[in-house]
C-alpha positions as CSV (number, residue, x, y, z in Angstrom):
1,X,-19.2,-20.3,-22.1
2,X,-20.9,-21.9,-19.0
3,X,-19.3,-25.0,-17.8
4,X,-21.4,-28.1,-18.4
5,X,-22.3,-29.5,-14.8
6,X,-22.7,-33.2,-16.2
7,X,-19.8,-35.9,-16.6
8,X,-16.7,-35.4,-19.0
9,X,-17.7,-35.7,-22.9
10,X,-17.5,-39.0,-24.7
11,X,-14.4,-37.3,-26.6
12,X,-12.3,-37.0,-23.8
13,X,-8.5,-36.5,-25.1
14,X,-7.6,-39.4,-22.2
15,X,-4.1,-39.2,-23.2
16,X,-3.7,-35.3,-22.9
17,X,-4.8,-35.7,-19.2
18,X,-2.3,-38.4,-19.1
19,X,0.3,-35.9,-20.1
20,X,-1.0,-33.4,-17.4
21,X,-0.2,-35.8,-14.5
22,X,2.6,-36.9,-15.9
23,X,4.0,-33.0,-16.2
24,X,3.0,-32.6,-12.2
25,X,4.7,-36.1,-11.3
26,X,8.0,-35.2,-13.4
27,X,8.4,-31.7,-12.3
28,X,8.2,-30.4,-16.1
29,X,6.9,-26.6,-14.9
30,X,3.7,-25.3,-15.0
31,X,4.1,-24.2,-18.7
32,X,3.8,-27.8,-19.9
33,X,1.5,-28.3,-17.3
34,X,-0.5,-25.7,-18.7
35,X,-0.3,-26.7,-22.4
36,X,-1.3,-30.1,-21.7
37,X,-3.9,-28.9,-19.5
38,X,-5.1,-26.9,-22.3
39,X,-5.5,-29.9,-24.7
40,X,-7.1,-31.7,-21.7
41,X,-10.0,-28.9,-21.8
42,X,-10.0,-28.1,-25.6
43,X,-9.3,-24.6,-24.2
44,X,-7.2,-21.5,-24.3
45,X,-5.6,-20.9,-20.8
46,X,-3.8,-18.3,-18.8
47,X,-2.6,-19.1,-15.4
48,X,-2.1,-16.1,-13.1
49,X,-1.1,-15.9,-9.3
50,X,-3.0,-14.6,-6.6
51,X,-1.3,-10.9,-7.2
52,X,-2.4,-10.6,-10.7
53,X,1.2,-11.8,-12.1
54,X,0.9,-14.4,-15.3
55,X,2.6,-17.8,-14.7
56,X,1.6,-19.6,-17.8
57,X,-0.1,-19.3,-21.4
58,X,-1.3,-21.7,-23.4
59,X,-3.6,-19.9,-26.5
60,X,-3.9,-20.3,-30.1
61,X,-2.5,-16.6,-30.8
62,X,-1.5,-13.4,-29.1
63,X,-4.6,-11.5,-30.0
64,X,-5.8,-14.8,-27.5
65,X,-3.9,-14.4,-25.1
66,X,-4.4,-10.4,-24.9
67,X,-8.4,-11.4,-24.5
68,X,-7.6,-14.0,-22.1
69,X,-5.3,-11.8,-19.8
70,X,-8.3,-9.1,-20.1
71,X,-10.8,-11.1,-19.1
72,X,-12.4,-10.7,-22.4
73,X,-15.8,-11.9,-23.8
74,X,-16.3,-15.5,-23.6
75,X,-13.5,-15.8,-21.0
76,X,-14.4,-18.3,-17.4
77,X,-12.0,-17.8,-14.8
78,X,-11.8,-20.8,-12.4
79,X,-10.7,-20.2,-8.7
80,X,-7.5,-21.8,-7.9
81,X,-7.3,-23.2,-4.2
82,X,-5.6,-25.3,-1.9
83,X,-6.8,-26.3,1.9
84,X,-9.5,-23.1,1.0
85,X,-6.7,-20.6,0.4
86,X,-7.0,-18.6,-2.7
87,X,-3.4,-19.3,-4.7
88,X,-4.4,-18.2,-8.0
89,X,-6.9,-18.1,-11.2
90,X,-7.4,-20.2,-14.4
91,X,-8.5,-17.9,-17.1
92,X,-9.7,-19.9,-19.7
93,X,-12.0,-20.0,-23.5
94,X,-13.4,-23.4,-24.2
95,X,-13.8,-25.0,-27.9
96,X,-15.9,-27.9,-26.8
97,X,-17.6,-28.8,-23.3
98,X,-15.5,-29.9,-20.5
99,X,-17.4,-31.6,-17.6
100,X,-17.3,-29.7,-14.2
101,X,-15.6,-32.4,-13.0
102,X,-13.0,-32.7,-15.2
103,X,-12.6,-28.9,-15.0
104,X,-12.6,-29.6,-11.4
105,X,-9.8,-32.0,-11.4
106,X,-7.4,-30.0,-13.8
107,X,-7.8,-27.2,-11.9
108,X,-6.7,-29.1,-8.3
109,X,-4.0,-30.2,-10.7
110,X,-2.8,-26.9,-11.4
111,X,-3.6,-25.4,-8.2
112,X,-1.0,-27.8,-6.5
113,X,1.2,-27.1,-8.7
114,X,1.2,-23.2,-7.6
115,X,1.6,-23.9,-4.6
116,X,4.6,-26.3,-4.6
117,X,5.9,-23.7,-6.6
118,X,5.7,-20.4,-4.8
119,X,5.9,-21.9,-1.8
120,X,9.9,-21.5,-1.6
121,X,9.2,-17.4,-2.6
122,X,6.2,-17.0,-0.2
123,X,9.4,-18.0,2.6
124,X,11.5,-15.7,1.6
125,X,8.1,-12.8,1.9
126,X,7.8,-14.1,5.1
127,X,11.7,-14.2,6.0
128,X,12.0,-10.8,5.0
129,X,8.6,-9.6,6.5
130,X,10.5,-10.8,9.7
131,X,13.6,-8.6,9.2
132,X,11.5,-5.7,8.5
133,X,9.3,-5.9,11.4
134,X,12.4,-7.1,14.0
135,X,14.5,-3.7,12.8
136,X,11.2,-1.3,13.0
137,X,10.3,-2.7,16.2
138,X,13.8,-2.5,17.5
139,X,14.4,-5.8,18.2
140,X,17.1,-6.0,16.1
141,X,19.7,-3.1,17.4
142,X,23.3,-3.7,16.7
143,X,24.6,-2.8,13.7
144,X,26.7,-6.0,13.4
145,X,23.4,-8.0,14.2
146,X,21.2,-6.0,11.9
147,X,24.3,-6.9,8.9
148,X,24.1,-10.1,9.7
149,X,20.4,-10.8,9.7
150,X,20.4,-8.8,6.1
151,X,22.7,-10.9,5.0
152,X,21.2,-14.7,5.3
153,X,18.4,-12.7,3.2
154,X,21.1,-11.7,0.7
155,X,20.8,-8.1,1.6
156,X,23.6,-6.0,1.4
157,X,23.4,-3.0,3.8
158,X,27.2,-1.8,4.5
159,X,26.8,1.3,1.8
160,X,23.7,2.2,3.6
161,X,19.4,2.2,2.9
162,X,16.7,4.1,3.3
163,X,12.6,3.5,3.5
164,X,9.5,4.2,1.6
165,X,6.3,3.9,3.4
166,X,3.3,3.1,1.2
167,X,0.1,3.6,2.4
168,X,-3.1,2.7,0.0
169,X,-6.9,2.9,0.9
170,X,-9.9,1.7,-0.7
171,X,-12.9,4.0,-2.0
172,X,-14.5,1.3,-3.8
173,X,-14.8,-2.4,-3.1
174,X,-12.0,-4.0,-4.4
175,X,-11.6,-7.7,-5.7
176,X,-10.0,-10.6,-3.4
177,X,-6.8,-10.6,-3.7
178,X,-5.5,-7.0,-4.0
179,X,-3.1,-6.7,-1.0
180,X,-0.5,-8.9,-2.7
181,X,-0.7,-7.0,-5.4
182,X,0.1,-3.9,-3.7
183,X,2.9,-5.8,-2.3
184,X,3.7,-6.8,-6.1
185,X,3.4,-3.6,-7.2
186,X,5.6,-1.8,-4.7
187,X,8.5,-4.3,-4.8
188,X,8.4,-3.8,-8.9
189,X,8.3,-0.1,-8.4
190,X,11.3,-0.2,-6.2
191,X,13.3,-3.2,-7.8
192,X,13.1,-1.2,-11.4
193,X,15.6,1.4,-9.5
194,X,17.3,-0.9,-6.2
195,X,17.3,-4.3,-7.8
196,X,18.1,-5.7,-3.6
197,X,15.0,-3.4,-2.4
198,X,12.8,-6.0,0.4
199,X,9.3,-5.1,0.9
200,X,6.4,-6.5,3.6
201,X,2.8,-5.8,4.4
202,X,1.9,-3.6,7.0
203,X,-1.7,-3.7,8.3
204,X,-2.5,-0.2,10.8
205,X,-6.0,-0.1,11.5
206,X,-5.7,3.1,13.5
207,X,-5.0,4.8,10.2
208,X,-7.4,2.8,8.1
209,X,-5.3,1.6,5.4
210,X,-2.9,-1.2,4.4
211,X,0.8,0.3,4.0
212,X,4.0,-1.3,2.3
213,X,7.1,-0.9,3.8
214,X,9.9,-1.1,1.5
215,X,13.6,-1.5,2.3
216,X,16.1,0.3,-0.3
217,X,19.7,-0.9,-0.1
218,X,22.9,0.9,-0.8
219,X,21.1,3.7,-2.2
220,X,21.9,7.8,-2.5
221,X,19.2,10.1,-2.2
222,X,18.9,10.2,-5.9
223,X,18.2,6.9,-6.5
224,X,15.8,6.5,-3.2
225,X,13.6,9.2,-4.8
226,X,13.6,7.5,-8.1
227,X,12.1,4.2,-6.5
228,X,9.7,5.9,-4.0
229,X,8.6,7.1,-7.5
230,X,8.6,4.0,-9.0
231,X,6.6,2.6,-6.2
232,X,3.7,5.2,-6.7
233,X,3.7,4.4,-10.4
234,X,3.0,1.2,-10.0
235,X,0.8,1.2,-7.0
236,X,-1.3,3.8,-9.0
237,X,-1.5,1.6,-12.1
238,X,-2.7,-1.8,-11.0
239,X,-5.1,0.1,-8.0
240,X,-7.1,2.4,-9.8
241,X,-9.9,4.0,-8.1
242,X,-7.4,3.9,-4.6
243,X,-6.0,6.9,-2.9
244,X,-2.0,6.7,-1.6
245,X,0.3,8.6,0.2
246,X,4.3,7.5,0.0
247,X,6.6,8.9,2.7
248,X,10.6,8.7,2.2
249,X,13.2,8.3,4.8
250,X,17.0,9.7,4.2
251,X,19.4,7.3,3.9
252,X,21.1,6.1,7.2
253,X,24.8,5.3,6.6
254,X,24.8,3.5,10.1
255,X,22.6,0.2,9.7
256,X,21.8,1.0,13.6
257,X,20.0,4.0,12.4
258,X,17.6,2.0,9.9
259,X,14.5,2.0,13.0
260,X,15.1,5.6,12.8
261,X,15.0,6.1,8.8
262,X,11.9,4.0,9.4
263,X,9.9,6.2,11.4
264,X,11.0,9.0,9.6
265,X,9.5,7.6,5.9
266,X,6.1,6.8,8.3
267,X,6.0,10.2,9.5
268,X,6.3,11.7,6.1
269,X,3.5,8.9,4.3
270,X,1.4,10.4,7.7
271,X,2.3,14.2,6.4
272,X,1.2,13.3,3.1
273,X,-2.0,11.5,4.0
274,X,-5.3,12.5,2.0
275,X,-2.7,15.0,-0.6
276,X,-4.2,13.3,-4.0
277,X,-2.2,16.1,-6.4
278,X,1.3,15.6,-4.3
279,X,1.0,12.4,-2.8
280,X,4.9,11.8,-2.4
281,X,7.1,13.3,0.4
282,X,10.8,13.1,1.6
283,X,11.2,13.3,5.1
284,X,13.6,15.9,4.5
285,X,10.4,18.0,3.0
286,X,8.4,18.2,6.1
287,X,9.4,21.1,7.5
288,X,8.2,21.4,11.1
289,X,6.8,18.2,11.1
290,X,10.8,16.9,11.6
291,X,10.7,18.3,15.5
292,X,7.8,15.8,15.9
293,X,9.7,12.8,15.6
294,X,11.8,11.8,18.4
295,X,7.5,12.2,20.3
296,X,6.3,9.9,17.3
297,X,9.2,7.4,17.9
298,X,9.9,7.2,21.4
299,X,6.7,8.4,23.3
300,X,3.8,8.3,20.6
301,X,1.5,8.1,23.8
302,X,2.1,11.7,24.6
303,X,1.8,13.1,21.5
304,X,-1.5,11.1,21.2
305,X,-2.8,12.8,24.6
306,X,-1.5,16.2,23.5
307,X,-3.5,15.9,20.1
308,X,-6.5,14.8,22.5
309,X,-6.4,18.0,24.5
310,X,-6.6,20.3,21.3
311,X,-8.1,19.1,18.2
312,X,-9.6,15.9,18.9
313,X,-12.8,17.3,19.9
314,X,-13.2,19.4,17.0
315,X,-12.7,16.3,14.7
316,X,-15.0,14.4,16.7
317,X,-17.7,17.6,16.6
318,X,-17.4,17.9,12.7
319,X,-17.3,13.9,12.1
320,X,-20.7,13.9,14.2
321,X,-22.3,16.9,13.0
322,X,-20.6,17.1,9.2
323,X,-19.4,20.7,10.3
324,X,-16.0,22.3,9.5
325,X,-14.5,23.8,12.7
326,X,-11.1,21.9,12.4
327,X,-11.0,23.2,8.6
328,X,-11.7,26.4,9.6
329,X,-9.1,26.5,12.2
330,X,-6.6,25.6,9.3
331,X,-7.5,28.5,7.4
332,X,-7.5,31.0,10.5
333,X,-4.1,29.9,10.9
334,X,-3.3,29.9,7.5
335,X,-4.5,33.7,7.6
336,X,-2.5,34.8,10.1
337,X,-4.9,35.3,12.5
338,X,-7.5,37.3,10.0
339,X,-11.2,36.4,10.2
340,X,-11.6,38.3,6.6
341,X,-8.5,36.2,4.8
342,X,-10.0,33.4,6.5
343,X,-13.6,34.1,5.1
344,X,-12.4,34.7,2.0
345,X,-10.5,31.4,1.7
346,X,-13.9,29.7,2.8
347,X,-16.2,31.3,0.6
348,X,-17.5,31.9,4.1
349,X,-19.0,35.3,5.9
350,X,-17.0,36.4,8.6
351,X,-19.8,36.5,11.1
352,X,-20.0,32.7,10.5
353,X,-16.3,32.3,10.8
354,X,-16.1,34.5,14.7
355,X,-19.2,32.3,15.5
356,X,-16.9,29.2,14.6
357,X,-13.9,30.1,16.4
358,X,-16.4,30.7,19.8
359,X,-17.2,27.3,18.9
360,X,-13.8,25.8,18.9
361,X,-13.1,27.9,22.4
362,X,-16.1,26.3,24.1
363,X,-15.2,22.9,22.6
364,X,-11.0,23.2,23.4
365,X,-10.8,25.8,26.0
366,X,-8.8,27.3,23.6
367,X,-9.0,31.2,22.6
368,X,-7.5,31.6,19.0
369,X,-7.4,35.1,20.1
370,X,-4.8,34.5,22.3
371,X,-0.7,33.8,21.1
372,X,-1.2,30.5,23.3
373,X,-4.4,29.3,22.0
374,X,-2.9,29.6,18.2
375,X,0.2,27.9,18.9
376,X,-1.7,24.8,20.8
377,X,-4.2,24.6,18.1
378,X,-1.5,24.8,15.5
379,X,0.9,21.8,17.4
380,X,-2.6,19.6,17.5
381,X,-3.1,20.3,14.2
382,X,0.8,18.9,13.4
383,X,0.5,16.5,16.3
384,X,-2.7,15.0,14.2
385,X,-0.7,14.8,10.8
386,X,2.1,12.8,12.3
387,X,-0.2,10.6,14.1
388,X,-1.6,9.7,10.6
389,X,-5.0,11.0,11.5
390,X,-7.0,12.7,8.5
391,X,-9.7,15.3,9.1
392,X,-13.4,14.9,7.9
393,X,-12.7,15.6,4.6
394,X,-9.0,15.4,4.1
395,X,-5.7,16.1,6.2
396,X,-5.0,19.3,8.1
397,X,-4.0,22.1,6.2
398,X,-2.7,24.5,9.3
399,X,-0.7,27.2,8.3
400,X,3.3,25.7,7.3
401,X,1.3,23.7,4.6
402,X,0.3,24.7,1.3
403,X,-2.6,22.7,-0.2
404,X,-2.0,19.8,2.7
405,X,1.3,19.7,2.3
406,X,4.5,21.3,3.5
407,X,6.0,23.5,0.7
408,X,9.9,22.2,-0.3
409,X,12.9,23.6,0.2
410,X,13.3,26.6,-2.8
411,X,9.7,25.9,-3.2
């Protein structure tokens, strides 16, 4: 139902506002804030926070409330914000016809309230988001240090953690407010297995997506696969219409090892990039890809040069002309070598796979005729997976990989 844009009705309920202050002054909670907010408006109410988490209910039944936390028919959902910063939403079903300004002034009520409220948790994001970042970035070292640091978060560390790497991107336009959800999301995923688990929001623009990087706590391998799972799950349910790739570090028994386990769950999310059937890898399940990190960690710059010198230009050339030289390389090397086994994988005639591969020599300066044209190709082709860099069309599939992805052990 539209809200009226004149003055408050004559039968204003003057006491149930009364009540509403009175709720904020006392520090009753936003559930009574909420109920008398509801008699305020004559309305059914659900108060959710920026992520998509419910705070509050006041309806008449359940079947109510279910329509209300749907957005169902009838339902007006009223921004909540404070200084211009989006801090939640009022979902809410009128029975008579509150003013706009009334509306207005309940929802500043309540939107105060919020913040005064999660203001204490949005520190600890941000205290946490701080211990991630200082212990990837390797400013936090020590072991002692890194102990220490964990523990004014109330993280224990002295049996050892590991890291998942979440990495989400958007194929459709997506409502405001979605990144904290992701962060929701993953920390539920995780805490349902690692009840300790820390998580933070990443932003990479070089790769295009928004990544979660979650911290697992005194966790066995076991368990650290159980809440990567998790993490998916959840990512998957309240992001429809996203694609992800989750990467898994082993657990390092030494906190002093923790940057390390970091880079090796990136390195795996980066190996598992554009995979939509197997999006979920252990670092332990990369294969190859494992001689690639001590470049990735320690001199990313030369591995980014290397990558330059061999398959850049072909991605560039297909990304630009909507060819599929770099693909085709993939499946030469996939084939062994074999122009037919590669036309065949294609669908492809092999006269237009040869006049392909001359292509990718005049591009590269590389003969895939030769042992060390194949082997450079095939290193830029892993060189490009670890850097996180898909192909037109999805992540390199060179040959190691099975369906973009590097088969597991016993697999």
């Amino acid at each position: 139902m539209p809200i009226p844009a004149d003055g408050p009705p004559a039968g204003l309920d003057l006491s149930a506002l009364d009540a509403m202050t009175e709720a904020v002054g006392s520090g009753a909670g936003l559930p009574e804030i909420v109920r008398a907010a509801s008699r305020a408006l004559e309305a059914s109410l659900v108060l959710v926070d920026r992520s998509g988490a419910v705070l509050a209910v006041a309806a008449r039944s359940p079947a109510d409330e279910q329509s209300l936390t749907a957005d169902g028919s009838g339902v007006e959902t009223v921004e909540l914000r404070v200084a211009d910063e989006l801090v939640g939403l009022m979902r809410m079903r009128t029975r008579g016809e509150p003013g706009l300004a009334l509306v207005r002034l309940v929802a500043t009520l309540i939107a105060s309230e919020v913040e005064r409220v999660r203001a204490p948790e949005r520190a600890s994001q941000e205290a946490a988001a701080g211990f991630l970042r200082a212990v990837l970035d390797r400013e936090l070292t020590g072991g002692d240090d890194i102990l220490a640091a964990a523990g004014d978060l109330g993280v224990d560390l002295l049996a050892g953690a590991s890291f998942v790497v979440a990495r989400v991107h958007q194929h459709r336009a997506s409502e405001e407010g979605w990144r904290p959800r992701m962060l929701a999301a993953a920390e539920r995923g995780a805490r349902a297995v690692v009840s300790g688990a820390i998580a933070a929001l990443v932003e990479r623009a070089e790769r295009g997506g928004t990544e979660v990087t979650v911290l697992l706590p005194g966790v066995d391998d076991a368990q650290a696969r159980r809440a990567a799972e998790g993490v998916l799950h959840e990512l998957e349910a309240v992001l429809p219409g996203h694609s992800f790739a989750v990467g898994r570090s082993r657990v390092a028994a030494d906190p002093a090892d923790l940057a390390r386990a970091g880079s090796e769950a990136l390195l795996a999310a980066n190996v598992a990039e554009g995979d939509a059937e197997n999006p979920l890898l252990a670092f332990d399940d990369t294969g190859a890809y494992r001689l690639l990190l001590p470049a990735m960690s320690e001199d990313p710059a030369e591995l980014q040069r290397f990558y330059a010198e061999t398959v850049e230009p072909l991605v560039a050339y297909d990304e630009q002309y909507e060819t599929d030289l770099t693909q085709t390389v993939e499946a030469f090397l996939d084939a062994d070598g074999n122009v037919a086994g590669t036309a065949a994988r294609l669908f492809t005639h092999r006269h237009t796979i040869r006049y392909r591969l001359e292509r990718v020599r005049e591009l590269t300066g590389l003969d895939v005729g030769s042992t060390d044209g194949r082997e450079k190709l095939s290193l830029g082709l892993k060189a490009m997976r670890v850097l996180g860099i898909a192909r037109r069309g999805g992540p390199a599939k060179e040959q190691g990989s099975t369906g973009g992805r590097v088969p597991r052990r016993g697999a």
